[in-house]
N, C-alpha and C positions, 0 to 999 in steps of 0.2 A: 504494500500500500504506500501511493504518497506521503511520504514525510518520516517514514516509520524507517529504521534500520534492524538490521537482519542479526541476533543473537544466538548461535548454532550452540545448541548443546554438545560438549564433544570431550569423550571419554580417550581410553586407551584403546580402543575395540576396534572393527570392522568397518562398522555401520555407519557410525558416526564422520569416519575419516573419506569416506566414501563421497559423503554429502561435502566435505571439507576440500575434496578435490575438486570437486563440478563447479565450488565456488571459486575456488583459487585458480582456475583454468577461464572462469569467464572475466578475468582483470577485476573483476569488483572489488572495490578499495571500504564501501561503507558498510563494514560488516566485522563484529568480534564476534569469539567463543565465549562460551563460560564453563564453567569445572564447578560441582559443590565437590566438598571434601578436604581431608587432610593432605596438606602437601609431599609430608610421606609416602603417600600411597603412591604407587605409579601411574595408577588411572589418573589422577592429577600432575602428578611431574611431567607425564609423557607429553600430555598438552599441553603443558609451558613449557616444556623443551623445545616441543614444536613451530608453538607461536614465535618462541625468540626468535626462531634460525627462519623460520620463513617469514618475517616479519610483519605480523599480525597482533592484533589487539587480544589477549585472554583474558579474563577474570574471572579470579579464583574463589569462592565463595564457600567457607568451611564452618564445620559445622558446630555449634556452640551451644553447651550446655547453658540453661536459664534457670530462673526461680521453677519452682513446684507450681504456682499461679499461673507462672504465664505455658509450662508445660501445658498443664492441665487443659487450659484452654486451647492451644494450640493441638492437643490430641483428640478431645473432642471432636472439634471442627474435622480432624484429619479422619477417625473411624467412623463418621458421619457420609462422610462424600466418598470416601472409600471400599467401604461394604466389604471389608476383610479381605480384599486382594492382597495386601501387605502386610508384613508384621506393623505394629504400632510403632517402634523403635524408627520405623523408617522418613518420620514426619521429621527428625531432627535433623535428613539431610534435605530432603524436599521443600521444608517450608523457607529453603533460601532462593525460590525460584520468588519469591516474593521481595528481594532483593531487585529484580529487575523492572524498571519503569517501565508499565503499559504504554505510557504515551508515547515511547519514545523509538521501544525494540516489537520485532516481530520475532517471537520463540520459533527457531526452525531446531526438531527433535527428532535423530534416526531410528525411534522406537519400532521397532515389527520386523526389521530388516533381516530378521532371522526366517523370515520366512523364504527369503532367496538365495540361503543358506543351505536349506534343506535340512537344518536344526530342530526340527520340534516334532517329538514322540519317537525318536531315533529307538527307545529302548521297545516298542512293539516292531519297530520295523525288521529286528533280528526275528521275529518269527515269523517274516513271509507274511502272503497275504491269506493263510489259511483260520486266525481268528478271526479273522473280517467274513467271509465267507461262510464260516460255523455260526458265526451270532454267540464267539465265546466272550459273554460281556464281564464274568469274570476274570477271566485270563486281561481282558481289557481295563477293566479297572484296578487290576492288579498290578498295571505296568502306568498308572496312570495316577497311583495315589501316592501322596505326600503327606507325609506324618504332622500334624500340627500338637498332637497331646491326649491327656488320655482324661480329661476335665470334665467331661459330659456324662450322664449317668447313662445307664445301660442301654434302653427306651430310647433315648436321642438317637444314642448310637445306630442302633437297629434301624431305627425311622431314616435316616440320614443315608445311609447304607442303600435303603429299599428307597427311596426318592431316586440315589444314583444311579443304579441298576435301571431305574424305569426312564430316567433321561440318558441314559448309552442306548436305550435300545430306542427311541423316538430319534435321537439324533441316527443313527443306524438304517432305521426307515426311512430319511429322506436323503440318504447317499446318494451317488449314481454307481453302478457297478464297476468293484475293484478291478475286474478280470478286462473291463472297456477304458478303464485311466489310470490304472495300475497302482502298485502302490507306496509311491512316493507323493505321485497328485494325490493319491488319496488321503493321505496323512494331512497332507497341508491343508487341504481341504477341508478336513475335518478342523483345524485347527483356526483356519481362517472362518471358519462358522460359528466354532467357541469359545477360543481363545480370545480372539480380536473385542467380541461385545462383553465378554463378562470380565477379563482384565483388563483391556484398556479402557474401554468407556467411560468407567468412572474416574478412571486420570484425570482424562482428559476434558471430561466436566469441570472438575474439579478447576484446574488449568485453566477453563474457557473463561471463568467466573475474573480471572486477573488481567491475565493475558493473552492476546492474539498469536497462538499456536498454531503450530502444522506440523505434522507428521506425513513426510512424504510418503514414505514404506506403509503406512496402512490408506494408502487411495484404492479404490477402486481400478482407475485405469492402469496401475504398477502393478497390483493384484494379476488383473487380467494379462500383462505382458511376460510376467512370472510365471502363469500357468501355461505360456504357449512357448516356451525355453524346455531345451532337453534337462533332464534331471539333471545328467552330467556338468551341466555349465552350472548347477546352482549347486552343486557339493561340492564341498571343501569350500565354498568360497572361491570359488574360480570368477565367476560373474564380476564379484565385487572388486575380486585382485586388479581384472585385468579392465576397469573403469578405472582405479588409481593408476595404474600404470601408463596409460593411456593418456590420460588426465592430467596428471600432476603427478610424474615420473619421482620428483624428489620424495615425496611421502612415502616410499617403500624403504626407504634410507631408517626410518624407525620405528622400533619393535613396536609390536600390540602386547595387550595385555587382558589378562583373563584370571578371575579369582586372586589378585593379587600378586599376577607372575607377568614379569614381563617373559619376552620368546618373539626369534626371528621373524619378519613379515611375510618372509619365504618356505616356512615351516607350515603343510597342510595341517587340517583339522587335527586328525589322528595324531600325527606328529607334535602338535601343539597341545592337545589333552596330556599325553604320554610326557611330554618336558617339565609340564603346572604340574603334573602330578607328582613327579619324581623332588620336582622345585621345594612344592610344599612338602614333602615327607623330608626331608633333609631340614627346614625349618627355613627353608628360602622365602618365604609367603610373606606379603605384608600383611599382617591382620592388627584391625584398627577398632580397640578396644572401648566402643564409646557408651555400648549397653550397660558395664556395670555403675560408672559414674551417673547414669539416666537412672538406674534402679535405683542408688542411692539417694538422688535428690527425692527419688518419687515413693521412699519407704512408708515416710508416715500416709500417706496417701495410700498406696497399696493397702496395709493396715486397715485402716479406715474400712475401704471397701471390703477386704476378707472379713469384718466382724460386722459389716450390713446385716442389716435383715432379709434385704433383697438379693444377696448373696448364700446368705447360710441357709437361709430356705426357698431355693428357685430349686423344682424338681427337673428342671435339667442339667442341674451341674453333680459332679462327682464331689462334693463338699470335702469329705477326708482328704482327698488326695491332693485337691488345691492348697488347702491349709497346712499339711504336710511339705506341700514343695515351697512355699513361702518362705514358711517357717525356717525350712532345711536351707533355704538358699542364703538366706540372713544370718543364717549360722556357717557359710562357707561352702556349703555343700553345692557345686554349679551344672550340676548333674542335668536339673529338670532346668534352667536358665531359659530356656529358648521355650519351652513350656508355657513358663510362667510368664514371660512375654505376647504367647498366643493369647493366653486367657486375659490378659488386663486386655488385649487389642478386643477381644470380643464380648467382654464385662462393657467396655466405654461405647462400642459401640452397640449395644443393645441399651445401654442407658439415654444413647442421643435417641433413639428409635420411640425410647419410652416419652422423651422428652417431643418428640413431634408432633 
């Protein structure tokens, strides 16, 4: 839009650097990046290393513990518009996208770009297309679930369970046949049908509410260009390599990064899981420890809520085992951590629910 300048979100990754060549390839001068996060981390170094050498505007926006108040508020608002897509913990690197002036910048974000990656549901794709074919919707939700806690009483569980089952097999009925777009479209497809509205949507709500955003990788018309590419050009990232390459040749000069590791631009997927991996087990990883200082500030709060009423007797929680992991984690124990973090994201966000 007139008047507005161009603010790229831009990480250590793929995706983002991608978008970061199409611009640096069209001469466009009115345009910076930004980084939330700790400078340490490489996802932020790599793009201030970057911006120096290609000389470009960054800003670095990291992320800052506050009062218990102004928390409090701020995660509100966050488990409100977010509807448990994300841990709660996540609001303390995102709520610096509110750092950037509406009036001034247009947020361009390489979010989705994993979809021309050929990234998403990899772990069904090792078995063929023959549970798609059977209507194995266990075998499919078994490759499909992600542990959040064990917080919920038995009943929930069950219900939640039997909800899932019955939307794998309604998403299933309106496939089009594995065995006529095989299955790699098939994956993505699936992905792009539920992935795309029940994780990003509410982002990106969320985002619309501040600021004038885009995300080019989840349009329509990229979608559509995506599915009409051989699989082969979208695995490994071949597609995306050989747009930087093309583009703005200099950018493959430095590494990506992934879970905390950097790793050559020239290193395939495979190649690159296998190097993070070996990286982190030797203790090469950067991990950026900003959860327990957040639990900290936000004890006597936590507190509070464990000894609610509206807690200790909501017949869908596992009350013993919340209380025990509270309790344990305040005593040292960091066991259930990431637990206990699930449940305050979906404590505050059933209380903004109640509050509606």
């Amino acid at each position: 839009m007139k008047g507005k300048q161009i603010s790229l979100g831009l990480s250590g990754g793929l995706d983002s650097r991608v978008l970061l060549s199409l611009i640096l390839r069209s001469g466009r001068k009115d345009f910076q990046t930004h980084t939330f996060g700790n400078l340490l981390d490489p996802d932020v170094s790599v793009p201030k290393t970057i911006a120096e050498k290609e000389r470009f505007v960054n800003i670095t926006y990291d992320t800052l513990i506050t009062t218990t108040q102004e928390l409090t508020t701020i995660l509100l608002s966050y488990a409100a518009e977010t509807n448990l897509i994300e841990p709660i913990s996540t609001a303390l690197r995102l709520k610096n996208v509110f750092s950037l002036d509406p009036n001034r910048f247009i947020l361009i974000d390489g979010g989705f770009g994993e979809i021309a990656r050929r990234q998403y549901m990899n772990r069904l794709a090792l078995y063929g297309e023959r549970p798609f074919r059977d209507h194995n919707i266990e075998l499919i939700l078994n490759n499909l679930r992600v542990r959040r806690g064990n917080f919920f009483s038995v009943d929930i569980v069950r219900q939640m369970e039997e909800g899932v089952h019955e939307e794998i097999s309604e998403m299933m009925q309106t496939m089009p046949d594995i065995r006529e777009i095989g299955l790699g479209n098939y994956l993505d497809l699936w992905s792009v049908r539920a992935r795309f509205p029940n994780f990003g949507s509410d982002e990106q709500a969320r985002l619309d509410k501040h600021i004038l955003n885009y995300m080019p990788f989840a349009q329509l018309s990229f979608i559509n260009s995506v599915f009409s590419m051989p699989i082969s050009l979208r695995k490994n990232g071949t597609l995306f390599r050989e747009i930087i390459k093309t583009s703005y040749t200099q950018l493959t000069k430095y590494p990506l990064v992934k879970s905390g590791v950097t790793y050559p631009f020239s290193f395939s997927t495979k190649a690159s899981w296998l190097f993070t991996k070996i990286k982190s087990m030797t203790g090469k990883r950067f991990n950026e420890n900003h959860i327990d200082p957040f639990l900290g500030i936000m004890r006597e709060y936590i507190f509070d809520l464990l000894h609610s009423k509206g807690v200790q007797e909501n017949p869908a929680y596992n009350y013993p085992h919340i209380r025990s992991s509270i309790e344990n984690y305040y005593r040292g124990d960091m066991t259930n951590k990431s637990e206990l973090i699930w449940w305050l994201t979906f404590e505050l966000w059933r209380r903004s629910v109640e509050l509606k």
